[in-house]
N, C-alpha and C positions, 0 to 999 in steps of 0.2 A: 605142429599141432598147437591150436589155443594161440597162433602167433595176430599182434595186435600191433603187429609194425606197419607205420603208416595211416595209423586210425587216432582223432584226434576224440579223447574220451574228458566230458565234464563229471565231476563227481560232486554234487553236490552234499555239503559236510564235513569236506575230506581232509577235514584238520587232526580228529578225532576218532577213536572209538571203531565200529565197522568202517566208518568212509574213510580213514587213512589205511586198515588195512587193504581196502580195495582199491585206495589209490595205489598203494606200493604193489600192488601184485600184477594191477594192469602195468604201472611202471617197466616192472618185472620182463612184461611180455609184450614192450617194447613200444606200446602206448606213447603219445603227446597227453601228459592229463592235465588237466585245466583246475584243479581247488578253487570249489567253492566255499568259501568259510565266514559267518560273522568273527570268529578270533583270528586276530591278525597272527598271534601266537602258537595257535596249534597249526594256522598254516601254514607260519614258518617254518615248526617242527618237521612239520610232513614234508615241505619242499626237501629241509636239507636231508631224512632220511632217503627220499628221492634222488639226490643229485648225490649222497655219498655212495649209491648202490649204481652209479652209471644211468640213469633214468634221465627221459626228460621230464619237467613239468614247471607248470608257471603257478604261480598263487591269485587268486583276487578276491576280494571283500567283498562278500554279498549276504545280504539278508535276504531269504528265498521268499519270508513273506510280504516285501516290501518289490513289487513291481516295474518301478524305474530303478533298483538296484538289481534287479536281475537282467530288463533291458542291458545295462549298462555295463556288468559282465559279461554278461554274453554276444556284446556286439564287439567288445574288446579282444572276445577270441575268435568270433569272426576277421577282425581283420587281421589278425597276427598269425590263424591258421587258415583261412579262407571257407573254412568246413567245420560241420560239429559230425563227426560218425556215432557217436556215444553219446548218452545220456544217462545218468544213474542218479534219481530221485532219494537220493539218500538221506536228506538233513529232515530230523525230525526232534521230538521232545517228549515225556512221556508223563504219565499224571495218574497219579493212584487214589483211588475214590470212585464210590457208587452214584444212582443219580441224585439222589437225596443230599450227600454232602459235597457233589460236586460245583463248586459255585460260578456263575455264572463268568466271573473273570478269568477261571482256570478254561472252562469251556470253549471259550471264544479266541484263547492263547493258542491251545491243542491245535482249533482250527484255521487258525493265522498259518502256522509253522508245516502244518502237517497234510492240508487239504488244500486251503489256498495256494500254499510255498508248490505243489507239490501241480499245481493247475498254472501259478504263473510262467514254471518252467517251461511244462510242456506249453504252452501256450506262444508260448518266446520263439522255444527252439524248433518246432515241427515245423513252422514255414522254409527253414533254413535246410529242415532234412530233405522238403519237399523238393525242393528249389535243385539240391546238389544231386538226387537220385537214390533215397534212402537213406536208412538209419536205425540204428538199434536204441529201444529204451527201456532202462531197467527200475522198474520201481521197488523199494522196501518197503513193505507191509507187513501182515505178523502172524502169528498163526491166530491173533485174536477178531483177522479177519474171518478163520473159520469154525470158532468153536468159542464158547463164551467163558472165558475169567473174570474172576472173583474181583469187582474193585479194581476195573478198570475200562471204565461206563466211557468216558472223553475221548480215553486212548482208541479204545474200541470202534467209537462211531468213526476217530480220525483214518485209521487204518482201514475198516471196510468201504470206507469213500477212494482209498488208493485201489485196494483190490477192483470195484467196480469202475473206476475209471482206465485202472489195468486194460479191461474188456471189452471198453467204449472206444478206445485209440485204437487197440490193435484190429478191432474191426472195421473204421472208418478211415484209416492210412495205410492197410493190408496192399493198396494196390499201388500204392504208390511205393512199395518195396520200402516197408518202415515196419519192423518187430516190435512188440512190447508184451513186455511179460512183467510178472511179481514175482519175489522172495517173501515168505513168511515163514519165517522165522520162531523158534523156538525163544529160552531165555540163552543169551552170548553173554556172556565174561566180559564186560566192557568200565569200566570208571566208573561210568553212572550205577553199574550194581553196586559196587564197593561203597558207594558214596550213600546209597539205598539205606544198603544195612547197616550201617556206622550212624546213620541220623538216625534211625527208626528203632533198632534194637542195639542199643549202647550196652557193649559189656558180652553181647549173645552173639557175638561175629561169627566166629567158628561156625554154632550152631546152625543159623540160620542159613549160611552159606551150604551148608551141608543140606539142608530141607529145601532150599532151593532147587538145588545142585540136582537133590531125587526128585524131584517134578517130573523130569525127561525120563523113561523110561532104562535110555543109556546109559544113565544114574552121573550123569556132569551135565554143566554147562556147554555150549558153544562155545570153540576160538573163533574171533572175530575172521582169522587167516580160512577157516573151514567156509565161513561166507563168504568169502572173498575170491575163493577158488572156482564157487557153484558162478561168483558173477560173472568171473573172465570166461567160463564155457560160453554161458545164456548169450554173452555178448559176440564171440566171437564166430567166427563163420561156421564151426564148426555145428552152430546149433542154428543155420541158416532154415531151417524145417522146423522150428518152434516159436509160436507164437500165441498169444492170447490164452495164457497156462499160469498158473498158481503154482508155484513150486515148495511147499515146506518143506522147512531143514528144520527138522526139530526132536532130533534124538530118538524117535520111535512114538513123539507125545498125541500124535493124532490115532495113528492103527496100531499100534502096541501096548497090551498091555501084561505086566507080569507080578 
């Protein structure tokens, strides 16, 4: 079950945060994974948690919003793998702020990393899924694709451009045996919250962790590992009967309330 031997999976991100746990889990389940990362250092990281757990996977240096840099990884694991099976659209960035104070250079960053990054891939790799006879593609998107937060006007617009391009791929490469779906996402336990709250409420860590934390009806955050698991299904044959689906993970915060 959920076995991914034989399947060569890109993750882009996967130095970090959700995209190294979803590298190590497809790892896990016997996956070739491909890192994608601008830090040469969290890739490292992730490779060697990789290769200490018996995994394979290779690293390479990519900026997802820069288009000759995603060319260029991803022609490099064409030819080392011959095939891309997987795609998981995962590197993104996040910006807190309404429309009023969100300014025009955070805006146009969001949509570098998040929209473009997220178009240049696919754009790269579906010829290649065409080409070999199908492919799965998983994109992260948030639940702010489906419901609107407070002061996060950027992030928002980035994310419902994944969600609806979610829709436009899996409908237009449906026949050519190519899935694509979304994750949206709750708030995860990742760095960047830590990092959140320590810049923004100095002194009120606990607290605000804790008000965060009750946002999700669950009353915690996501482990990054709990994303990681819903990816390796979506991707694997096992969910060969789903495609072009919205999937939130997010504690109970969409139909739950108590």
């Amino acid at each position: 079950m959920l076995d991914l031997t034989g399947k060569t999976a890109i993750i882009t991100g996967g130095g970090s945060g959700i995209g190294q746990a979803i590298a190590l889990k497809f790892a896990q389940q016997n996956a070739e994974v491909a890192i994608f990362d601008l830090s040469e250092k969290h890739a490292a990281d992730a490779l060697q948690a990789i290769h200490d757990g018996g995994g394979k996977a290779k690293a390479y240096a990519c900026d997802v919003s820069n288009p000759e840099s995603v060319t260029s990884a991803i022609n490099q694991v064409i030819e080392q793998n011959q095939r891309i099976d997987i795609l998981v659209n995962n590197a993104g960035v996040a910006h807190v702020g309404n429309a009023v104070d969100t300014q025009i250079e955070d805006f146009d960053r969001i949509y570098q990393t998040n929209v473009r990054g997220v178009y240049n891939c696919l754009h790269t790799t579906l010829p290649h899924m065409v080409e070999s006879g199908g492919g799965v593609i998983l994109n992260l998107a948030s639940i702010v694709s489906l419901t609107g937060i407070p002061d996060r006007f950027a992030y928002s617009m980035s994310k419902g451009a994944v969600l609806t391009m979610t829709y436009s791929v899996a409908t237009d490469f449906i026949k050519d045996n190519i899935r694509c779906n979304c994750l949206c996402p709750a708030r995860v336990h990742t760095p960047f919250v830590d990092g959140f709250i320590a810049k923004n409420y100095p002194g009120q860590e606990k607290e605000m962790f804790q008000k965060l934390s009750e946002a999700q009806p669950i009353g915690r955050m996501a482990e990054p590992e709990e994303i990681a698991s819903l990816c390796v299904y979506l991707c694997s044959d096992e969910a060969s009967f789903v495609t072009g689906a919205a999937w939130p993970i997010d504690g109970g915060f969409m139909n739950t309330r108590i």
